[in-house]
N, C-alpha and C positions, 0 to 999 in steps of 0.2 A: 320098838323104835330105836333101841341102841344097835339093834345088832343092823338094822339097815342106815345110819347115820354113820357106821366103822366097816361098813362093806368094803371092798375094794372098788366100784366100780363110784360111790361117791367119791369116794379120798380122790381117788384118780382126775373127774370132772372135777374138786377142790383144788385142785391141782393146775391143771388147766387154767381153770376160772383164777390162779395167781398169778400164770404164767400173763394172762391177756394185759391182766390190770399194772404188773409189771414192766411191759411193754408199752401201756402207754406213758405210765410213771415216767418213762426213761425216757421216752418221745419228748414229751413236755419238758422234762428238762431239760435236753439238748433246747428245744427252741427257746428257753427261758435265755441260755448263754448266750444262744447268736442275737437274739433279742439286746440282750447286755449287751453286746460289744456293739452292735450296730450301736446303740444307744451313746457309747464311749467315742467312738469315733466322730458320730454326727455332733458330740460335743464341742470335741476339738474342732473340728472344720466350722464349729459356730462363734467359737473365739477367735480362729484365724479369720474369718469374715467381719466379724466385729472391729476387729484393731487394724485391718485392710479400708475399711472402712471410715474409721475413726483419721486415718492418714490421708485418705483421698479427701475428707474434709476440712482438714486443716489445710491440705493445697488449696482447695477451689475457694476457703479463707483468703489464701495467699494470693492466689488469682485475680481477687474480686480488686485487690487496690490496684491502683494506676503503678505504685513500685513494685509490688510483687509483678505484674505483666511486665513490664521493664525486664529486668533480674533473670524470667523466664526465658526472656527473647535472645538474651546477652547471651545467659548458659549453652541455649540447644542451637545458637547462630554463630556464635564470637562476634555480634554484632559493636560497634563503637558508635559514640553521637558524633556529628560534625564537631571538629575542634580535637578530637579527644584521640589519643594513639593506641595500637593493642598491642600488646608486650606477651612473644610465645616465647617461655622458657621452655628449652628441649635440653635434658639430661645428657651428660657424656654417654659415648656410647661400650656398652659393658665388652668387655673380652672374656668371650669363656671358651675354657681349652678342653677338650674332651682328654678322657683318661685311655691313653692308648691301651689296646685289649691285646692281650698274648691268648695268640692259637695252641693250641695242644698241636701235637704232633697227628692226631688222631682227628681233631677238627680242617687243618690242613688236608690234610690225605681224602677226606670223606672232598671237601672243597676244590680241591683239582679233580676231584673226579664229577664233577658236575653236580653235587648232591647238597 
């Protein structure tokens, strides 16, 4: 019994038979990871949906009064009530001076030749 249990041709199918279970070892865990990260991700995109969420109903709170629709109409219109005037402050207007660029001797030359 031992001398056929230390043959070569079992060791060999022993052999084998680790390489398979091996193979799937390593399969299963690779899916175990992408498992995890998918898992991490859809986390995240379930708290960015949550607090996306949590803010569109604080607006449609804000909505629901007669002031908050006011306030909305004002913002996306510049609308004013009868009586009342709208005042647009517009900013001076800024000066900016680009920094003049010096050519190489070498950038010039390539430049008059059409390049």
């Amino acid at each position: 019994m031992r001398r056929i249990m230390y043959s070569k041709l079992v060791l060999i199918g022993l052999f084998f038979l680790l390489l398979v279970i091996g193979k799937a070892t390593y399969t299963l865990y690779l899916k175990q990871q992408k498992g995890a990260e998918i898992l991490n991700r859809t986390r995240v995109e379930l708290v960015t949906v949550e607090e996306h969420q949590t803010t569109l109903r604080a607006k449609m709170d804000r909505l629901s009064t007669e002031l908050g629709v006011e306030e909305e109409i004002r913002e996306k219109f510049d609308l004013a009530k009868p009586g009342e005037n709208v005042i647009v402050m517009v900013d001076k207007e800024a000066t900016v001076t680009a920094p003049i660029e010096e050519k190489s001797w070498w950038r010039s030359f390539w430049s008059w030749l059409g390049f």
